[in-house]
N, C-alpha and C positions, 0 to 999 in steps of 0.2 A: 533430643529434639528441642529444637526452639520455641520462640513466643508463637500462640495462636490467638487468633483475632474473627469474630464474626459484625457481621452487618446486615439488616436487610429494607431492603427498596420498598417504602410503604403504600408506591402507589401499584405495584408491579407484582408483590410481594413475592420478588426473587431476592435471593439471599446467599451470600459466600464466606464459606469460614478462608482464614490467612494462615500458612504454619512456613515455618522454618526448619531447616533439618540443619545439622552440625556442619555439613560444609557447602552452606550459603544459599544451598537450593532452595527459592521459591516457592510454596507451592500453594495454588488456590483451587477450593471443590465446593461444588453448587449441585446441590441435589436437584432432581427433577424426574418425576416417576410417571410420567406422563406414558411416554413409551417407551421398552427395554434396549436403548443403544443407550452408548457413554461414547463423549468425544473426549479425547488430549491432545490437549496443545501444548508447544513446547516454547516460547520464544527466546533464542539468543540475541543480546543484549549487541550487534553487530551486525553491520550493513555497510552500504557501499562509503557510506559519509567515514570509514573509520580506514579506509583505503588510504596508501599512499602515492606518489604521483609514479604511476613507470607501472604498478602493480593494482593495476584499477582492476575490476571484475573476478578478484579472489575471493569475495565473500559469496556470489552467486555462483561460480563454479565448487565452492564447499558444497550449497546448497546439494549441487551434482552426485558430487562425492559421497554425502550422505548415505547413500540410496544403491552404493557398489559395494554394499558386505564390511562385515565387520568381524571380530573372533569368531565369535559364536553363529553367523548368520554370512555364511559365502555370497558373493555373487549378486543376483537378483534378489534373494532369498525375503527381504525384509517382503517387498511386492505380492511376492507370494506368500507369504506369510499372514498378510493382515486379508489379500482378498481370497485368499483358500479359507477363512475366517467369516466370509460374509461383511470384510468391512473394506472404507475407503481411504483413501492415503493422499496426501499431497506434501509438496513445501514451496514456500515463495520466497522470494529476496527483495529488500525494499531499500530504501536509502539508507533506512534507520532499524531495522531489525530483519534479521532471516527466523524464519517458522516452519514447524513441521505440523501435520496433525493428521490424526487417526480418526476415524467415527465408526466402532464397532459395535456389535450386539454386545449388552452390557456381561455378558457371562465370556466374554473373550475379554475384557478390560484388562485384565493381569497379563493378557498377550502383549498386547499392544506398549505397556509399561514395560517390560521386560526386553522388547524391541526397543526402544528409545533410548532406555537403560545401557541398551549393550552397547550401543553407535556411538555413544557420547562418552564409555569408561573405554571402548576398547578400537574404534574406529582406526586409529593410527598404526596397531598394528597389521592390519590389514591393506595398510595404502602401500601403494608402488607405483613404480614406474607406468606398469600398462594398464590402472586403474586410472592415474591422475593422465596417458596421453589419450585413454579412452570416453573420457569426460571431457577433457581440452578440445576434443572433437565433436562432442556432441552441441556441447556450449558454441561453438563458429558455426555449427549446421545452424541451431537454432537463432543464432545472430542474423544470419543468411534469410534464413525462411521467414522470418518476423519483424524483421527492421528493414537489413539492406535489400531487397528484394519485393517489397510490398511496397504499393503507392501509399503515400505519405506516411511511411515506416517508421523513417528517421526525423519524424517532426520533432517526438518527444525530446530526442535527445539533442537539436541544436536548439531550440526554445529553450530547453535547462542551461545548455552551453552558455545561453546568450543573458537568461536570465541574471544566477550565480557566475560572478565574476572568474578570471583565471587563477588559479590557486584555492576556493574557496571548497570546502567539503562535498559542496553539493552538485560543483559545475561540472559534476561526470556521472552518467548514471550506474545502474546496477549492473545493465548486460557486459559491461565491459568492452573494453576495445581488442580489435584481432591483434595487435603487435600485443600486448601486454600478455594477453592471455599465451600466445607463444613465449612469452618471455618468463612466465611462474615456471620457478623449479618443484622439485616435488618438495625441498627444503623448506623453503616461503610455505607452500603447503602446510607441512608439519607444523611450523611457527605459526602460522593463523589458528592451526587447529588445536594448539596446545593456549594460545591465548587466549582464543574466545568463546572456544569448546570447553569449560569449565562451569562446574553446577552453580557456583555463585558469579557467574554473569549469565545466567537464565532462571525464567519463570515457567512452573509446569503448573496448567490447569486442566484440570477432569470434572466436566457438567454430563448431568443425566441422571439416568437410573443406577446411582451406587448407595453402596455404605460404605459412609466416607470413613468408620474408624479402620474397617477392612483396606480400603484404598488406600488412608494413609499409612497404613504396616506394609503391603505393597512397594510404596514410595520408598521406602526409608529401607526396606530389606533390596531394592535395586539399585536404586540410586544411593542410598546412605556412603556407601564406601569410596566411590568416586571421589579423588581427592581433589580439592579447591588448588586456582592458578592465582596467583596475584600481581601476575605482569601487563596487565592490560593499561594502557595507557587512553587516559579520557579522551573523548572525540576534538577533533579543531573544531573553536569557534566558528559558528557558522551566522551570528549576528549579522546584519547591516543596517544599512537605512531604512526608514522606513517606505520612503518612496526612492523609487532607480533616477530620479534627479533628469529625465531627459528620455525620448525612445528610442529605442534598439531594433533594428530590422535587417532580415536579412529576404532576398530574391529569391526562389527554385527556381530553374527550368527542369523539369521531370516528367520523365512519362506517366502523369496521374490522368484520371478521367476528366478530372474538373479540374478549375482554376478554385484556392480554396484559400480562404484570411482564417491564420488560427495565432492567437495570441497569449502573455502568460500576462498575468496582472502581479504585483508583489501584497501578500495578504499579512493580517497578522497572525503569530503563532498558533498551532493548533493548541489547547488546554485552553486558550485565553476566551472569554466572554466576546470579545472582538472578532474573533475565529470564527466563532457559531452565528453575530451577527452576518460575518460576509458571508457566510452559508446560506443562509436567510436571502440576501439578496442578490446571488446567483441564481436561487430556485425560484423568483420572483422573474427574475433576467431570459433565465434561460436554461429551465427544469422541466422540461416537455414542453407538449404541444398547448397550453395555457399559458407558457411564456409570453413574455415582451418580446423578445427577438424572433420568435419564432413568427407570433403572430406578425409583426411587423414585418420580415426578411421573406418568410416563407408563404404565410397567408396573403398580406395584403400589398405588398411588391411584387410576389412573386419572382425576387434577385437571386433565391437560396433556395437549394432542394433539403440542405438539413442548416438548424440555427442551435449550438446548444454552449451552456455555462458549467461546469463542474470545478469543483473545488478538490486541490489537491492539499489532505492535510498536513501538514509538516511540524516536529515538535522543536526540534532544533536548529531553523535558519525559518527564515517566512516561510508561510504554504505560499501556492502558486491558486489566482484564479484561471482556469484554463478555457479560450474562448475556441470554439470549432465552426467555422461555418464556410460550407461546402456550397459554390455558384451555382445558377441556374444558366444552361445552354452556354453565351459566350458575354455574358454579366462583367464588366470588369471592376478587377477589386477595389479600386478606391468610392467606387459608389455603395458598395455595399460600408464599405468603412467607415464612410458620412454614415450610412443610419445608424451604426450601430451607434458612433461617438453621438449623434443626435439621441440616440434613447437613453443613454448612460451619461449626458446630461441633464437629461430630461428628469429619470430616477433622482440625481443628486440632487436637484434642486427642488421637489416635489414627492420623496419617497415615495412606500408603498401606499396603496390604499388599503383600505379596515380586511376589504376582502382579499385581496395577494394575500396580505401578511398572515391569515385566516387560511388560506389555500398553501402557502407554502411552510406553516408549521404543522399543519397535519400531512402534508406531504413527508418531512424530516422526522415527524412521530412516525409515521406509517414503515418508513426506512431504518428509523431506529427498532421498533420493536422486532419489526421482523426480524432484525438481525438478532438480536436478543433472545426471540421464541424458537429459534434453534438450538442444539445444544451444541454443538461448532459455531457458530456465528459466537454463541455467547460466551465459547472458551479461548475465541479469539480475542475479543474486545476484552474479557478480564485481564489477558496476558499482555496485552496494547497498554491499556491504562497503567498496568503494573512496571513495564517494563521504562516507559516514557515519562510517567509522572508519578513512579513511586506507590498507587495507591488501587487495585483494580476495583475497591468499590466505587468507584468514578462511573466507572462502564456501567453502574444498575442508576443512575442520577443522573445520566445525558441526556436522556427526556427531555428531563424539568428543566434544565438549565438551556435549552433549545426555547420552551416553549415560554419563558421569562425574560426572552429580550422583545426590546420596543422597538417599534415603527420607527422612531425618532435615532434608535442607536443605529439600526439597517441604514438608514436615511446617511447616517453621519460615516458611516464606512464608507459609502459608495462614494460621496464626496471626496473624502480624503483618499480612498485606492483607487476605484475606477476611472481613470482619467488618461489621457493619451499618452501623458509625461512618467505613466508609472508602466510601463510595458515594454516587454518585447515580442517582435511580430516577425512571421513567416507569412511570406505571401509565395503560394506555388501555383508557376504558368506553366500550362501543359505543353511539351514538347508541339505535338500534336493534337488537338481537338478529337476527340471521343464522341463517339454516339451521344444525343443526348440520354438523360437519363437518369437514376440515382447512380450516383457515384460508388465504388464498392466498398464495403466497411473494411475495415483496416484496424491495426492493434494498437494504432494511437489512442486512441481513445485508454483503453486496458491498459498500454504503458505509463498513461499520465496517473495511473493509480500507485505508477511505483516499483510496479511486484512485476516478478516472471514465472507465473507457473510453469511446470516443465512436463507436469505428465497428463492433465488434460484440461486444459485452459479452463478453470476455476475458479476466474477473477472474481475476488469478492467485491 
């Protein structure tokens, strides 16, 4: 076994030891005895940014695959395995990593290990033909039902289009396109899963009620023998500019309810000090109903039945600021698009006041802890940090590094990103006018997070 490393958060006083096992596995454990569940999380170090052009949507149809038996475990069997157990299951796929995780009563934990264990030593021999065209089908239903078929389905996906240039890592997302997905052989299959299914391109973390010397003998009698792959070739650069130099737009006509202005802003890197500022003044902008656009779009115009700002964070190409705002009756969009460019001038020239800036870090503290005072939340973010920047004490010091930026640096982001010339924008006109009314919620919102839960919408 390799080096181990502990740390712990002074103001939080959570705390993770770091180990390494002989062939490159990850592994981070956080005690917490609070109540008897343990969550594992798994993340492989691959996502859609590691796709190549003709073969997009192999890493979230793995994710699929996953979850169709392995040597030891046929079938459904993993499914039933962890909830005949008392626990719960998922996996997501994101641009930049795919995830699995478990949250069972802590005296099933060696279950759940042992399950993970077996998918990732012995998965391949288990795959075939009517596994990978049984998955290949489920992934197009799911395309069907969540994007192409839902009003403003496919926003996320020509917003990123339009964002990230053609050629660029990012300018395709996770669910994949229908022609490609028919076009993965079970081969391509095999080849993704022997390159990126390998213990030393992933990190395993286990938070709750264990003993972690127990847990790690566990690890190392599972996983230890799982031999390391070293074909993986690093991701394309996914760098640009810092601003898109000019805006980008494209028209709908579609049968939505509303007519609706949703736009991507280009932000800076997520890990970067610059990052957590634009966070800052997103949730000032447009983080519920105490926003600026809200109050402004929804309250006191009344142009907008919903106004809102979320940040998508991204470690390897810019994040995206992501703008939603859904019309009121037959409102048309460039007047809404005046107020908005009018308030996000308004901000850059004038920043926060003492109290946004006051209301939107304990907004981002309240966000952060709670994710943290889970023990899934918390063995996600350990595995996030770990996987992305190297380091998962990162994920117990997000706080402080949230609640240490200035007014003045929020001020200096919105300036330099928020502006008309750094965007691109979808404006959708309804085929036909709709009842008035709220418009229906849709999974854009959940796809600008990145991820595609598959077994019950989980979006974190």
């Amino acid at each position: 076994m390799g080096h181990t490393a502990t740390a712990q958060d002074a103001t939080g006083g959570l705390s993770a030891t770091e180990h390494r096992l002989a062939n490159g596995l990850r592994v981070v454990l956080s005690e917490d005895h609070l109540t008897p569940v343990a969550a594992v999380c798994l993340w492989y170090d691959v996502g859609s940014r590691h796709e190549v052009k003709g073969r997009t949507g192999l890493a979230h149809l793995f994710e699929h695959l996953m979850f169709q038996g392995s040597a030891s475990v046929p079938g459904n069997g993993h499914f039933e395995l962890v909830q005949g157990a008392g626990g719960s299951l998922n996996g997501t796929t994101s641009f930049e990593r795919t995830n699995y995780f478990e949250t069972m009563p802590a005296h099933q934990l060696e279950l759940a290990l042992w399950l993970e264990a077996d998918r990732m030593g012995s998965l391949l021999t288990a795959l075939d033909e009517e596994s990978m065209e049984n998955q290949r089908d489920v992934v197009k239903n799911e395309r069907r039902q969540r994007y192409d078929n839902v009003p403003y389905g496919t926003a996320f996906e020509r917003l990123t289009a339009l964002a990230y240039p053609e050629g660029h890592p990012y300018h395709h997302t996770p669910i994949g396109s229908m022609a490609d997905l028919d076009a993965a052989s079970l081969e391509d299959a095999r080849n993704f899963f022997r390159t990126y299914y390998a213990p030393n391109n992933a990190v395993l973390s286990v938070v709750g009620d264990i003993d972690p010397e127990l847990t790690l003998a566990w690890i190392e009698k599972y996983f230890g023998s799982i031999p390391s792959h070293d074909g993986k070739q690093p991701p394309r650069d996914g760098s640009l500019p810092e601003t898109m130099g000019g805006q980008l737009r494209e028209e709908i006509a579609e049968d939505v309810p509303a007519r609706a202005l949703m736009a991507a802003y280009r932000l800076p890197h997520d890990g970067t000090r610059e990052c957590d500022a634009a966070d800052l003044a997103l949730t000032v902008l447009g983080g519920g109903e105490s926003s600026r656009l809200h109050n402004r779009l929804v309250r006191r115009d009344q142009t907008a039945v919903a106004a809102g700002f979320g940040l998508l964070r991204l470690a390897g190409a810019p994040s995206l600021g992501w703008l939603d705002v859904k019309t009121s009756g037959g409102v048309d969009v460039p007047r809404i698009e005046a107020a908005v460019d009018e308030e996000l001038a308004r901000f850059a020239a004038e920043g926060p006041t003492a109290e946004e800036m006051e209301r939107a870090q304990a907004q981002l503290e309240r966000e952060w802890l709670d994710r943290l005072g889970t023990v899934a939340g918390r063995a996600d973010e350990l595995c996030r940090y770990a996987v992305l920047f190297g380091d998962p004490q990162l994920a117990l010091t997000a706080v402080g590094r949230v609640l240490d930026v200035t007014a003045e640096e929020v001020q200096a982001v919105a300036a330099a990103r928020l502006r008309p010339d750094n965007r691109a924008v979808l404006v959708y006109e309804p085929l036909a006018q709709g009842a008035d009314g709220d418009p229906e919620e849709t999974d854009a919102a959940e796809a600008a997070a990145g991820q595609h839960d598959d077994t019950e919408k989980a979006a974190q």
